[in-house]
Backbone bond lengths (Angstrom), bond angles and torsions (degrees), N, CA, C in turn:
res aa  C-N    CA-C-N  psi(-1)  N-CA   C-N-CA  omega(-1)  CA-C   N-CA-C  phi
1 X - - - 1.465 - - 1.517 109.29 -
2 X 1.240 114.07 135.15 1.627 127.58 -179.00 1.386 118.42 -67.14
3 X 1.280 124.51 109.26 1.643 110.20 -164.61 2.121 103.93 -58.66
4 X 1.350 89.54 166.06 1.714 90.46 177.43 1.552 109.92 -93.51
5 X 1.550 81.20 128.22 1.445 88.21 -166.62 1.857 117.20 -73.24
6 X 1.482 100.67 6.04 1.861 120.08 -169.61 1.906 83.19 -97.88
7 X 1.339 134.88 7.14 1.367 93.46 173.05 1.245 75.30 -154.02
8 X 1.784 118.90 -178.92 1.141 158.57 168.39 1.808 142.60 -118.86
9 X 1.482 102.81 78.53 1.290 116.29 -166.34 1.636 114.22 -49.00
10 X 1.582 128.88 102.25 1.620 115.57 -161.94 1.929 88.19 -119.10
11 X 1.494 102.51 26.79 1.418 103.34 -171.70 1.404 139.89 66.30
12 X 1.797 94.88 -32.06 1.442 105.74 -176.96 1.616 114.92 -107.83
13 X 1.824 95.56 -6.63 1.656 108.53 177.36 1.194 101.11 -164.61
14 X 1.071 125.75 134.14 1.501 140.05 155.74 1.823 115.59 -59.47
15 X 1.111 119.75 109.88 1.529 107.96 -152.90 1.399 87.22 -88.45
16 X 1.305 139.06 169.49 1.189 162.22 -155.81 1.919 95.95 -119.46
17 X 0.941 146.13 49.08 1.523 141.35 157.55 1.546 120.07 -28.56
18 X 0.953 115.91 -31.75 1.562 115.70 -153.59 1.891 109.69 -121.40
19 X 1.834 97.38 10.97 1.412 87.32 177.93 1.918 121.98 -86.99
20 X 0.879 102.60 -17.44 1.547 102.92 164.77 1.607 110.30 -63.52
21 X 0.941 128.81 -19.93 1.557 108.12 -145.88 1.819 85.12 -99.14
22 X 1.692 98.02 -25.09 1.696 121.63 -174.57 1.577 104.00 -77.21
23 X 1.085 128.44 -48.57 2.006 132.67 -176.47 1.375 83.55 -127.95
24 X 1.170 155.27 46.05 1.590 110.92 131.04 1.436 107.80 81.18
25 X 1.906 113.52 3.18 1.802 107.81 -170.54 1.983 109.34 -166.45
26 X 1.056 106.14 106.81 1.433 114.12 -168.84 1.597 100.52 -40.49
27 X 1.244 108.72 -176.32 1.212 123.36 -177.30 1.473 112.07 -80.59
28 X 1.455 140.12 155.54 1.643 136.30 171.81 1.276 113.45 -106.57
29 X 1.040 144.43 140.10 1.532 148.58 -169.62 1.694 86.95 -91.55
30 X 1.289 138.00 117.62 1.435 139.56 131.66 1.506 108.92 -60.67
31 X 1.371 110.17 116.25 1.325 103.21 -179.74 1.880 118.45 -112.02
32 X 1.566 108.24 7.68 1.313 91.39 140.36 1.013 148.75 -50.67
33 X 1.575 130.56 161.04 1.420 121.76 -160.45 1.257 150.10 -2.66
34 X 1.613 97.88 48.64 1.272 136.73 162.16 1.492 107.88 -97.41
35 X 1.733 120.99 137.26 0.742 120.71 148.26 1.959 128.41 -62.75
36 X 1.257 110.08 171.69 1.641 105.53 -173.18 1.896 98.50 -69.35
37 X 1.093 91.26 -54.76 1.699 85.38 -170.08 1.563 97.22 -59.25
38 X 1.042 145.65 -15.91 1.626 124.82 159.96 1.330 115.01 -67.08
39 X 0.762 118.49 -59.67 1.507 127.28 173.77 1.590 113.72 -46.32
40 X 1.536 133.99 -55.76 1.232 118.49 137.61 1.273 143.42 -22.08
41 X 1.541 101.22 -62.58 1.967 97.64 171.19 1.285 117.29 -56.34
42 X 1.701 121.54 -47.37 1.285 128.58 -173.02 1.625 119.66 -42.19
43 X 1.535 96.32 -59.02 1.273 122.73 159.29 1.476 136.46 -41.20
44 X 1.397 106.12 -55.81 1.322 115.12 151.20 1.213 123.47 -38.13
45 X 1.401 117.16 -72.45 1.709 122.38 159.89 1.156 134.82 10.65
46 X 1.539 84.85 -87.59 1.687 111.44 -166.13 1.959 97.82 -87.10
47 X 1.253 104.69 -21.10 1.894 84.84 161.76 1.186 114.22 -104.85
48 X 1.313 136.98 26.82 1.487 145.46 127.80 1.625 101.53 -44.82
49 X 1.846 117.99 -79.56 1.009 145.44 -165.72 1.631 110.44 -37.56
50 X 1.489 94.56 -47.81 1.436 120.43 -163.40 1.385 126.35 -122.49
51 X 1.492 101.32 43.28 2.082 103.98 -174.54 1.027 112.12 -88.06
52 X 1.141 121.53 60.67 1.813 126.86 161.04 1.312 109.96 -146.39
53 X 1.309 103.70 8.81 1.659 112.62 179.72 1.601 128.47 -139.49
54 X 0.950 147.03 158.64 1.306 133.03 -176.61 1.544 118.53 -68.35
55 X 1.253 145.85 165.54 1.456 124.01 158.79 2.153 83.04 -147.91
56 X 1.449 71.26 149.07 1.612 83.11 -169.34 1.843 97.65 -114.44
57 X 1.775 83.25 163.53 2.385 92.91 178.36 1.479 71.26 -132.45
58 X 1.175 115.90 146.44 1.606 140.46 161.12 1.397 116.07 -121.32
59 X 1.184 107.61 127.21 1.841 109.59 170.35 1.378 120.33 116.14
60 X 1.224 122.62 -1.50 1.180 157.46 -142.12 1.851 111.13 -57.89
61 X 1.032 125.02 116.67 1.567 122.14 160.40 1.438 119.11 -60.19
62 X 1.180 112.51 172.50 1.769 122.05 -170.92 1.591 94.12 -74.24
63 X 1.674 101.12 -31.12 1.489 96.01 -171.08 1.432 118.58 -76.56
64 X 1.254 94.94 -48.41 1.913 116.38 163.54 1.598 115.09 -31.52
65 X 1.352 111.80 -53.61 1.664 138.41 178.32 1.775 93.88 -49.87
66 X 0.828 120.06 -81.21 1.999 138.15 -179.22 0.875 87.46 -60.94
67 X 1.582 166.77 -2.11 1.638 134.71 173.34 1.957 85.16 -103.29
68 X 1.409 116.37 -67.81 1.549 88.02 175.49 0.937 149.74 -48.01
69 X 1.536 112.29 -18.70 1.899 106.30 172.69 1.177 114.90 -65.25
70 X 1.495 106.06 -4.00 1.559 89.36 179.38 1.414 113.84 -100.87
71 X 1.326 115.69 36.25 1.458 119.51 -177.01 1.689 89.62 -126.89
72 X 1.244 115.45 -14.68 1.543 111.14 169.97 1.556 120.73 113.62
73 X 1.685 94.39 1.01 1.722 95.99 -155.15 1.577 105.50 -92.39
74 X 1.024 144.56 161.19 1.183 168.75 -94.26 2.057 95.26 -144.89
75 X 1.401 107.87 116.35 1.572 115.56 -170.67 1.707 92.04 -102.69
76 X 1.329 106.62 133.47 1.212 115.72 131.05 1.813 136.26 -108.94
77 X 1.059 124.41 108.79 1.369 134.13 -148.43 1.469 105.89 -86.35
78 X 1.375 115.70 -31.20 1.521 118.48 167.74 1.486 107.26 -69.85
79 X 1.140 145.29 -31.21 1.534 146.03 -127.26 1.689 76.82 -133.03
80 X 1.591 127.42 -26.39 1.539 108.66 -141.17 1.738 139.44 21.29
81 X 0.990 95.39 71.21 1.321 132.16 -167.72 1.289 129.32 -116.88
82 X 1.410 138.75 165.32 1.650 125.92 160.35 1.794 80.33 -163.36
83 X 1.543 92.30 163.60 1.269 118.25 162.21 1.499 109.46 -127.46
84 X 1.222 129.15 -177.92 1.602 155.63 -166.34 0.854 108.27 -162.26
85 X 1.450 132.92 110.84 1.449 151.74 146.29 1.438 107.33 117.89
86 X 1.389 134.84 -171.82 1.435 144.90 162.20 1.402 122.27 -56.18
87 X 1.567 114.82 128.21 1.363 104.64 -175.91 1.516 106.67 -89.56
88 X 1.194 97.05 172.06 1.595 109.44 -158.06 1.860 102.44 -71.48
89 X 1.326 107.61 158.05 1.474 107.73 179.92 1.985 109.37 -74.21
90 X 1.264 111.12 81.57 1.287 101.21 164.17 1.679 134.61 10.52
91 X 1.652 119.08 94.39 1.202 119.33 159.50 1.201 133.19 -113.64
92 X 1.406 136.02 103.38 1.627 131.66 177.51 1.698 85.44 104.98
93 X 1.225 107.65 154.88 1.488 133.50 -174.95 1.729 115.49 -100.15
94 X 0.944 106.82 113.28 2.048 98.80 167.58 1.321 95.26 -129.64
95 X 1.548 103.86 145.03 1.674 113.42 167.18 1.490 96.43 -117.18
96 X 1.674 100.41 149.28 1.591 105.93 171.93 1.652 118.56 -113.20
97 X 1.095 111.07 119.00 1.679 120.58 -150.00 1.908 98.28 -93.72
98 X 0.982 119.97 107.81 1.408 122.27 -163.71 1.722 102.48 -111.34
99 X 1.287 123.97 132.83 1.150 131.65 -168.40 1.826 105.71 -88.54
100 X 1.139 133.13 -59.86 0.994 121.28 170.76 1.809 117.31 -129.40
101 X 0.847 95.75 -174.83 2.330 94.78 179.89 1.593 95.60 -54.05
102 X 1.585 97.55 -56.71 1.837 106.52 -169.14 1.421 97.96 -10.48
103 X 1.596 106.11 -53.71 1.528 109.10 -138.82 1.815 109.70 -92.60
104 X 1.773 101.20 2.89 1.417 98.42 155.55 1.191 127.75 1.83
105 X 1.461 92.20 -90.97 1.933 96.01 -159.76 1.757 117.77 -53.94
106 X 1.536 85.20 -33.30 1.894 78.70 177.79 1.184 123.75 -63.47
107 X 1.039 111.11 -32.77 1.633 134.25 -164.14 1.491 97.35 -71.67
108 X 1.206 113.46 -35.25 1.464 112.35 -167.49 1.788 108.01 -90.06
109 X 1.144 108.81 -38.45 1.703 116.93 155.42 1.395 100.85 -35.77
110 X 0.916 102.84 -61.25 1.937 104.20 -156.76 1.609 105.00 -71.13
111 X 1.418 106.30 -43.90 1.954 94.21 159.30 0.821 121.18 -39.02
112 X 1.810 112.30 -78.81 1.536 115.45 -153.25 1.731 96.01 -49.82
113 X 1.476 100.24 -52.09 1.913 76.97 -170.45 0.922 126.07 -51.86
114 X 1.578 131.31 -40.46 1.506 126.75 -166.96 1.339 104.99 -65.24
115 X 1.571 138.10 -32.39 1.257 128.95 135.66 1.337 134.68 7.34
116 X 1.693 96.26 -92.54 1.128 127.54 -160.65 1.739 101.73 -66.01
117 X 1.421 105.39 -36.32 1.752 101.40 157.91 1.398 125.76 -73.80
118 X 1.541 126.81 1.69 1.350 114.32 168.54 1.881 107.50 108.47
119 X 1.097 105.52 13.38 1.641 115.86 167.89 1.798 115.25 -80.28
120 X 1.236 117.89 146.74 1.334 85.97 146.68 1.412 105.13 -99.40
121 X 1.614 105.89 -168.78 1.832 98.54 -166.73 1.477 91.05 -140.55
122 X 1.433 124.38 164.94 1.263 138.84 164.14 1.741 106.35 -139.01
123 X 1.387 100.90 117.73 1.502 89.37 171.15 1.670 121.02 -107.76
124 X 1.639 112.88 135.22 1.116 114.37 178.21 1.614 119.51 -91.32
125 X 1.010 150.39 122.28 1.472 134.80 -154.31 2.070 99.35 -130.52
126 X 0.987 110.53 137.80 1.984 138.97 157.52 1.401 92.00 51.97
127 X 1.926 95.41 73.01 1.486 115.94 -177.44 1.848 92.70 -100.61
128 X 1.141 116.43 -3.56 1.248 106.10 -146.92 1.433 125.27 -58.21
129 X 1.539 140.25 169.28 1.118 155.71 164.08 1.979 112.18 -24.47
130 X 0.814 105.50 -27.00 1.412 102.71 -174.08 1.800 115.15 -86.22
131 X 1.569 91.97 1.53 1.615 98.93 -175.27 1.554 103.58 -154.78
132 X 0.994 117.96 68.07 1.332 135.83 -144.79 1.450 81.27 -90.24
133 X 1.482 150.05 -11.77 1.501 126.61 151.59 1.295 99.05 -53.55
134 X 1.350 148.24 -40.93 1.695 129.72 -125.22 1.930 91.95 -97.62
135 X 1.561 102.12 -21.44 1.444 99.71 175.30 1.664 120.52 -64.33
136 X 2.052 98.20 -46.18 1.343 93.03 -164.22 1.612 108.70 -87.99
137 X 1.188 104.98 2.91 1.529 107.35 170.78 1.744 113.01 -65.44
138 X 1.280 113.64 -38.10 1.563 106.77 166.67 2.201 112.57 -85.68
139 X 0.592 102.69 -46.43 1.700 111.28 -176.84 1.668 87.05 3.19
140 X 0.951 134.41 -43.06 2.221 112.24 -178.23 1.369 87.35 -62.91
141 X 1.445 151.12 -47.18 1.416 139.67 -125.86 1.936 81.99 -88.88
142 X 1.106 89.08 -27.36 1.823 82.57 -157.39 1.793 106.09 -85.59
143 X 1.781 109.92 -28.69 1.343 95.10 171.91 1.588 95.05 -83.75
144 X 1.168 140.45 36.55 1.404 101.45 156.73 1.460 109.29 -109.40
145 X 0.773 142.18 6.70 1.750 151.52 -138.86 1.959 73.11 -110.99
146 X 1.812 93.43 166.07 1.541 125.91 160.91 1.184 121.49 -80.74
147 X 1.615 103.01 -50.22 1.249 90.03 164.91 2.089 105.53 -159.19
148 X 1.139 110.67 -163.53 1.748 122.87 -146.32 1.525 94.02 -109.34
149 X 1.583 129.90 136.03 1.263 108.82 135.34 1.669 98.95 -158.74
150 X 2.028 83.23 118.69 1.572 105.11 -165.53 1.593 101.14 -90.24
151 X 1.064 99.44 154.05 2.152 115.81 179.51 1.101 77.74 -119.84
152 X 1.859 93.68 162.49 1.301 114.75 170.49 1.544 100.94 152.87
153 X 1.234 102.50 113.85 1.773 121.30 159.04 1.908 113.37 -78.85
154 X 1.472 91.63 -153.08 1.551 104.26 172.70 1.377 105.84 66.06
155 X 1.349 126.95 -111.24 1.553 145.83 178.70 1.389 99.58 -97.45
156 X 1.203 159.53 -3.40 1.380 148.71 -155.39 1.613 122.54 20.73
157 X 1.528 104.78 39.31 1.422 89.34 154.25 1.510 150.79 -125.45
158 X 1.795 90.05 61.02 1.352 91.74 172.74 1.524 136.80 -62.78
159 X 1.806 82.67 -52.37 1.521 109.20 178.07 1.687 114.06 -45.70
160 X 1.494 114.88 -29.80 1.573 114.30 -147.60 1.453 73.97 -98.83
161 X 1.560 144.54 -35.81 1.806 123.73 171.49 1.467 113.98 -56.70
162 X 1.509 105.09 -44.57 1.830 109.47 -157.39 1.977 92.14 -58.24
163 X 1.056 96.82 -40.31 1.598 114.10 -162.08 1.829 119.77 -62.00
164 X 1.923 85.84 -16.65 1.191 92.04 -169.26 1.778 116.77 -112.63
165 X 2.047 94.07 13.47 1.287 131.83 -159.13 1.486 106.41 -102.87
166 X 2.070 111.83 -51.98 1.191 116.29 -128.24 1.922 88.03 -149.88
167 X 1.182 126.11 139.82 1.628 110.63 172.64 1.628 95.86 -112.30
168 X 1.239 125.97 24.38 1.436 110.34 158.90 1.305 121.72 -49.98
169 X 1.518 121.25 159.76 1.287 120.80 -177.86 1.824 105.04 -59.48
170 X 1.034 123.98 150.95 1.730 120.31 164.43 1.433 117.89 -149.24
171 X 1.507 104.31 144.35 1.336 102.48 174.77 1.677 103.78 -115.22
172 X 0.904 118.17 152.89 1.464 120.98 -179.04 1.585 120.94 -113.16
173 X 1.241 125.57 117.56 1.367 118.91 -169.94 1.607 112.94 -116.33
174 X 1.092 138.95 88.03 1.503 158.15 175.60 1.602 98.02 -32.61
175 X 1.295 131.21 125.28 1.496 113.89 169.65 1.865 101.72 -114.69
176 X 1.186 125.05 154.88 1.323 148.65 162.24 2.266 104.48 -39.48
177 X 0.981 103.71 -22.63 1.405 94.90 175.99 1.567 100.30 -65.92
178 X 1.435 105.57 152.50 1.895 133.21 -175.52 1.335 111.32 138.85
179 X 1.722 96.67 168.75 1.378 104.90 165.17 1.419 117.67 -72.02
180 X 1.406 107.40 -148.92 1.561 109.65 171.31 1.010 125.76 -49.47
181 X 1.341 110.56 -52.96 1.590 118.25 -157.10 1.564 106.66 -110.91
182 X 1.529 95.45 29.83 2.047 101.67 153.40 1.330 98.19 -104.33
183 X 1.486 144.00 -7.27 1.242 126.85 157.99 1.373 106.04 61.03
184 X 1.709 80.84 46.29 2.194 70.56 153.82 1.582 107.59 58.48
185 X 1.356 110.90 42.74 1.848 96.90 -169.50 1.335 114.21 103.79
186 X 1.292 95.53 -95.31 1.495 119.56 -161.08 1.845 117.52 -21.81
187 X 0.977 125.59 -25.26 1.572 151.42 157.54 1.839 93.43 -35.43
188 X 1.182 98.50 -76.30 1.336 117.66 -170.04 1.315 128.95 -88.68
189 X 1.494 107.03 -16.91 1.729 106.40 142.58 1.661 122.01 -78.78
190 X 1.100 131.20 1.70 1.390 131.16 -134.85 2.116 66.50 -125.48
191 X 1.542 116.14 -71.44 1.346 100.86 179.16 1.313 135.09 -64.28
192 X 1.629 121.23 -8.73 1.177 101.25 -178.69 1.687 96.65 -96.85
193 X 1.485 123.13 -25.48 1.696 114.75 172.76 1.812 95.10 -44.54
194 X 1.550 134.67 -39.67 1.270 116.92 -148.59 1.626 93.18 -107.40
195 X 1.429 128.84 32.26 1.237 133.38 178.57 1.476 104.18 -55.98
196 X 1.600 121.08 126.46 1.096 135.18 156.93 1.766 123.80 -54.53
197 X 1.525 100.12 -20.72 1.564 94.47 -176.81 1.124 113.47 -97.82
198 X 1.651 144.74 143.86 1.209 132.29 174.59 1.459 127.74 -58.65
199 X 1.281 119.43 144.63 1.448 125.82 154.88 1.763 101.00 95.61
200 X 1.566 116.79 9.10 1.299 90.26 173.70 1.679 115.42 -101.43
201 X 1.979 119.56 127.47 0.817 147.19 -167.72 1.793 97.07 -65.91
202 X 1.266 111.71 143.37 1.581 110.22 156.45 1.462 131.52 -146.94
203 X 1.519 125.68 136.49 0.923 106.89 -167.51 1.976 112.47 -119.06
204 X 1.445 130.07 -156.91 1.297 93.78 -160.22 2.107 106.25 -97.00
205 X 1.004 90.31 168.48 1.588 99.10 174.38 0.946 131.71 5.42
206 X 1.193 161.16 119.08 2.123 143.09 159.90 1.795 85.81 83.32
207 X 1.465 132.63 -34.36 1.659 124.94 -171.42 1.147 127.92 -16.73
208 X 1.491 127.45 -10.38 1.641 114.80 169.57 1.455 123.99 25.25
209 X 1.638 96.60 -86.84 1.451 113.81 169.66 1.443 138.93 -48.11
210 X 1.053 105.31 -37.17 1.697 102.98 156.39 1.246 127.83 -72.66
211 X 1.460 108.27 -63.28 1.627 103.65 149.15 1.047 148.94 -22.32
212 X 1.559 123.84 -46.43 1.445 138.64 143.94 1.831 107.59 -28.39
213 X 1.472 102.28 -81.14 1.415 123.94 -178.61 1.841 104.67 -31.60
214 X 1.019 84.66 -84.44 2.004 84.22 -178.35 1.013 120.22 -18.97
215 X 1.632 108.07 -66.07 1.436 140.01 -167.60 1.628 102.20 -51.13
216 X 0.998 99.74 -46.77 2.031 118.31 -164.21 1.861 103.93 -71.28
217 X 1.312 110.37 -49.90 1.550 128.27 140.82 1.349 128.26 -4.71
218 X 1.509 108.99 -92.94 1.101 121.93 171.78 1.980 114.08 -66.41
219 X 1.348 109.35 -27.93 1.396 95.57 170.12 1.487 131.25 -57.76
220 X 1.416 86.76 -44.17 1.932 111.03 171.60 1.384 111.14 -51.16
221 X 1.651 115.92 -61.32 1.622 109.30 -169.97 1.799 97.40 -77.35
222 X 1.151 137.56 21.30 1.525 112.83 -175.27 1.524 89.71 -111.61
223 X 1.570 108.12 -30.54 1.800 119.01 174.16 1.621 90.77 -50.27
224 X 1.299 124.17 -94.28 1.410 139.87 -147.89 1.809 89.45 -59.84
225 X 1.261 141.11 -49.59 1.455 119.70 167.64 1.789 122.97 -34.75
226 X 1.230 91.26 -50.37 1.785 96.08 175.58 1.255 109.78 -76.26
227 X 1.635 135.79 -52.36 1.510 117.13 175.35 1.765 112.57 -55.45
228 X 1.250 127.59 -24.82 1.148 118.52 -161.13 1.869 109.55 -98.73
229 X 1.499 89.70 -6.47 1.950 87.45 166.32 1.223 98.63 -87.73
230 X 1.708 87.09 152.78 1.644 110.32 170.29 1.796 143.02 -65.43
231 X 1.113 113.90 136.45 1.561 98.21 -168.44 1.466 100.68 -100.68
C-alpha cells in the first residue's frame, strides 16, 4: 500500500499535511503533553511542508520553549507560544479586548493566532467592567475592527457590555482567572453562554486558540467580500 501522500507518519503523530489546502490553515502543534522533541519534529514537518508561511506550537513548556529556539522560530513568552516561518500578509482587522492583565496569557494566545492565520490584530488590554470609562474610551477602536475577541475571567462580563456597545462579529473567551467560586472558569463561561446580548459567540475556557482561528476567519472573508465588490 502507497503511503498517503496528505500526511506524515513521525510515529509519534500522524502529521496533518493537507489541512491548508482543506480550510485555508496549516495544522497547529498543541504542545501539551508533548515532549520537546515532539514538538520539534512536528514543527519541523509542517514548516518543511509550509515555508512561506508561519506554523505555530501552542502550550508550550519551559522545556518545549528552549528546544524550539533552536530551530530559529520566534517565542512568545506571554502567549507561550512560537511560530516558524513568515507570518502571513495581514487580511481584515480583529482586535482582542482583554478584561484584566490576569487574562494576559490568553489574550495573547488568541493574537498570535489570529496572526498566524492571516488577520491583522489590535490588542486592547484592562478594559474591564470595573472601570467601565476605560472601555468606552476606546469603543471607535472596536467599531472599526471585523471582528471581536473579548477575554475575561472573574464573572465574565465583558463580552455581555462590549455586545451591548458594538454589533461587530465577537467571540468570547472565558479565562480560568477567579476566586473560588469562578470555578476554574466555569463562572464565566456559564455567563457569557447565558449572555443577554445577541450574537456573542463562545468558545471553551483558557481557548485563545480557537478564538484566534474564528476571529482570523471571519476577518479574511469580510476583507476578500469588500475587495471583491464592485466599484
Amino acid at each position: 500500500m502507497s503511503e498517503d501522500p496528505r500526511t506524515e507518519d513521525l510515529g509519534f503523530a500522524r502529521v496533518d499535511l493537507d489541512r491548508a489546502a482543506r480550510t485555508g490553515d496549516p495544522e497547529v502543534v498543541y504542545g501539551a503533553g508533548k515532549t520537546p522533541e515532539q514538538v520539534v519534529g512536528i514543527l519541523r514537518t509542517l514548516h518543511a511542508r509550509h515555508p512561506d508561511r508561519a506554523v505555530l506550537a501552542t502550550r508550550l513548556s519551559d522545556e518545549a520553549l528552549h528546544a524550539v529556539r533552536e530551530l530559529d522560530a520566534d517565542i512568545d513568552l506571554v502567549a507561550r507560544a512560537a511560530t516558524l516561518g513568515p507570518l502571513p500578509e495581514p487580511r481584515g482587522s480583529v482586535a482582542v479586548v482583554s478584561a484584566g492583565t490576569s487574562d494576559a496569557p490568553v489574550a495573547a494566545e488568541a493574537a498570535l493566532t489570529a496572526r498566524v492565520h492571516g488577520a491583522g490584530v489590535h490588542e486592547i488590554r484592562d478594559v474591564g467592567v470595573a472601570g467601565l470609562h476605560r472601555l468606552l474610551a476606546v469603543r471607535d477602536e472596536i467599531e472599526r475592527v471585523d471582528c471581536l475577541i473579548v477575554v475575561a475571567g472573574m464573572e465574565g462580563a465583558l463580552p455581555s457590555v462590549v455586545g451591548g456597545l458594538t454589533g461587530v462579529p465577537m467571540v468570547a473567551v472565558p479565562t480560568s482567572v477567579g476566586y473560588g467560586a469562578s470555578f476554574g472558569g466555569l463562572a464565566a463561561l456559564l455567563a457569557m453562554l447565558n449572555s443577554c446580548a445577541p450574537g456573542v459567540t463562545v468558545v471553551n475556557i483558557d481557548n485563545g486558540y480557537g478564538a484566534g482561528v474564528f476571529a482570523a476567519r471571519v476577518a479574511r472573508r469580510t476583507a476578500h467580500s469588500t475587495s471583491s465588490e464592485p466599484t
